[in-house]
C-alpha positions as CSV (number, residue, x, y, z in Angstrom):
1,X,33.9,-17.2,9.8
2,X,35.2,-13.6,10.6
3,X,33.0,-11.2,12.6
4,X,33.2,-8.7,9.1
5,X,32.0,-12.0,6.9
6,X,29.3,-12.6,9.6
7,X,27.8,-9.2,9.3
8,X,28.2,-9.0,5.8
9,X,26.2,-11.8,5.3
10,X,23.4,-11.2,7.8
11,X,22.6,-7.6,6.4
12,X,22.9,-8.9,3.2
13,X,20.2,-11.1,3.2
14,X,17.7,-8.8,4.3
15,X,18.5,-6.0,1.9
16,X,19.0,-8.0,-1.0
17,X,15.4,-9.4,0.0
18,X,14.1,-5.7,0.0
19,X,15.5,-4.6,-3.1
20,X,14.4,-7.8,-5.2
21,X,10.6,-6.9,-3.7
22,X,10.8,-3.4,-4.7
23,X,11.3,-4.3,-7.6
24,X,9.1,-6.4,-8.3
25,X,6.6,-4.5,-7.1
26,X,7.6,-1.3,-8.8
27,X,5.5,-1.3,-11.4
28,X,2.2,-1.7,-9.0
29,X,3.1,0.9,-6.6
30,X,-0.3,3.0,-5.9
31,X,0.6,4.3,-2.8
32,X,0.2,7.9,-4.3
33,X,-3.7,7.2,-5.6
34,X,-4.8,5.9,-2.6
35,X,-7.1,7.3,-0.1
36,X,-5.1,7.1,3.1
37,X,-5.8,7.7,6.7
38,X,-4.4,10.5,9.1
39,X,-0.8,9.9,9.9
40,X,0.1,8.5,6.7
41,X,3.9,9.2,5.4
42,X,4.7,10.0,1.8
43,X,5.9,7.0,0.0
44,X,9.4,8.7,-0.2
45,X,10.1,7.6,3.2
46,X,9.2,4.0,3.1
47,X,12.5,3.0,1.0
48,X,14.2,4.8,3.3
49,X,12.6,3.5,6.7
50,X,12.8,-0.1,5.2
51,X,16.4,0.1,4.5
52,X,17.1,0.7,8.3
53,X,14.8,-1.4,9.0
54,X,16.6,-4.1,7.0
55,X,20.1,-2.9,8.3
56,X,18.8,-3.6,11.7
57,X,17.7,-7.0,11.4
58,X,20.7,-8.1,9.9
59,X,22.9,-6.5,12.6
60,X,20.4,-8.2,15.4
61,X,20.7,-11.4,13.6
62,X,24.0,-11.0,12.9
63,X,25.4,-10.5,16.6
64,X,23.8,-14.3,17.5
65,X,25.7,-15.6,14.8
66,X,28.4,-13.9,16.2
67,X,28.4,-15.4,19.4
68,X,27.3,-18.6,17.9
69,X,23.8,-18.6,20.1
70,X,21.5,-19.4,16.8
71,X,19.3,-22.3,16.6
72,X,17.4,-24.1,13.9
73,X,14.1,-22.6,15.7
74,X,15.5,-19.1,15.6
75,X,16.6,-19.5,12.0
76,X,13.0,-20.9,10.9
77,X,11.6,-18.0,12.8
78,X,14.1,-15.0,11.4
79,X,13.9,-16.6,7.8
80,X,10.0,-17.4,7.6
81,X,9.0,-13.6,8.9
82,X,11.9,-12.5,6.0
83,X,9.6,-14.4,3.6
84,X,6.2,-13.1,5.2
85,X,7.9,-10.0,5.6
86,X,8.2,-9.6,1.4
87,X,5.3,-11.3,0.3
88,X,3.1,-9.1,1.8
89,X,4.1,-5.8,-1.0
90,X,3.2,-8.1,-3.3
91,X,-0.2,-9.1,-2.0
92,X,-0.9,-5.2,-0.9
93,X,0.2,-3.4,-4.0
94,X,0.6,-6.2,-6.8
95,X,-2.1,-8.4,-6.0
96,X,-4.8,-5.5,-5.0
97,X,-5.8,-8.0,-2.3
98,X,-6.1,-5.2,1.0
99,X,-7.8,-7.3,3.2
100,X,-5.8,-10.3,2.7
101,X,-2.4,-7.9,3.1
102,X,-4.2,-6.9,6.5
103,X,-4.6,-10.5,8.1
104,X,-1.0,-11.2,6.5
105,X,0.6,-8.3,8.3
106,X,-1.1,-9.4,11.5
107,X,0.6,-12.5,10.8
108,X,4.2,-10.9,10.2
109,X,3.6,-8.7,13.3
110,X,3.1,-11.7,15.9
111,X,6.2,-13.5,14.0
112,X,8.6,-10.4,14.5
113,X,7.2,-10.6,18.1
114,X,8.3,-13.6,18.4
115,X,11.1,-13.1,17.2
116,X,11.7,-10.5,19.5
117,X,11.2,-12.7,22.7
118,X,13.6,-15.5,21.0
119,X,16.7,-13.6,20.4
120,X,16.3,-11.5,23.2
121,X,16.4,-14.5,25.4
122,X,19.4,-15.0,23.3
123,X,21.4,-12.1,23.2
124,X,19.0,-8.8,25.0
125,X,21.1,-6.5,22.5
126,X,20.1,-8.7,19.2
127,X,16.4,-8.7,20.8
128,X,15.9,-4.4,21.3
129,X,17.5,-3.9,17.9
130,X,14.3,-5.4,16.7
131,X,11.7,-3.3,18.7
132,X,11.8,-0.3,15.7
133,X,10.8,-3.4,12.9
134,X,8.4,-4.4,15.5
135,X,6.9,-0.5,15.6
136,X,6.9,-0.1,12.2
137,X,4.7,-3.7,11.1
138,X,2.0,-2.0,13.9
139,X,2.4,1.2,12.6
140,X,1.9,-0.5,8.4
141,X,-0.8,-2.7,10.2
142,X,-2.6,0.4,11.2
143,X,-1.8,1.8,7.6
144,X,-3.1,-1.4,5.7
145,X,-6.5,-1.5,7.3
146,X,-7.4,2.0,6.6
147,X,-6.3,1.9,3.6
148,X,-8.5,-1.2,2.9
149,X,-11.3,0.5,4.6
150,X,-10.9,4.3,2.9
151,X,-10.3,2.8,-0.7
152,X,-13.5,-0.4,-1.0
């Protein structure tokens, strides 16, 4: 497969992932009437922060297909934190369930950690392209608890 058809692919995935969530999740957004904690961004940057985001893990993803250093674990692990990764909108803002979103996150967090250590044992590029996604999850981790707590 050509290195264009590799990336293609591999950023693809991810941002066709993100748009299908948002919009399914359009409708329940509540971001706006929420009670939200200090350091809290308006929800016009989210889109914006997850489509890098997105970008970013194809690209990191992409460069071990690249050089062919993929495995079935590092598939299951990039694939099942995609999933995580976009069923947890739909547990936060669909769903209502804030507490449950919070001990998902945690979940996504420690997969995109692992994550990390796989493909930067792999490739060290493909593994620091992942450190931003890995800030952000803490950073919506922080944002989901206080949410949960500010708004029972």
């Amino acid at each position: 497969m050509s290195k264009f058809k590799i990336y293609f692919k591999s950023i693809l995935i991810p941002l066709l992932v993100g748009t299908l969530v948002g919009i399914l999740i359009s409708g329940s957004m509540d971001y706006e009437t929420l009670t939200k904690p200090f350091l809290a961004p308006p929800s016009t940057l989210f889109p914006i922060v997850w489509t890098i985001l997105y970008i970013l893990m194809g690209v990191s993803y992409g460069i071990l297909r690249e050089n062919s250093q993929t495995t079935k674990e590092i598939d299951s692990i990039y694939y099942g934190q995609l999933v995580i990764n976009a069923l947890w909108p739909i547990a936060f803002f669909v769903l209502k369930w804030r507490l449950f979103a919070f001990i998902w996150i945690i979940l996504l967090a420690i997969l995109v950690m692992t994550m990390i250590i796989k493909f930067y044992n792999k490739n060290k590029i493909a593994g620091l392209i992942q450190i931003p996604y890995l800030l952000w999850t803490i950073f919506a981790t922080y944002l989901n608890f206080n949410i949960y707590i500010l708004n029972k």
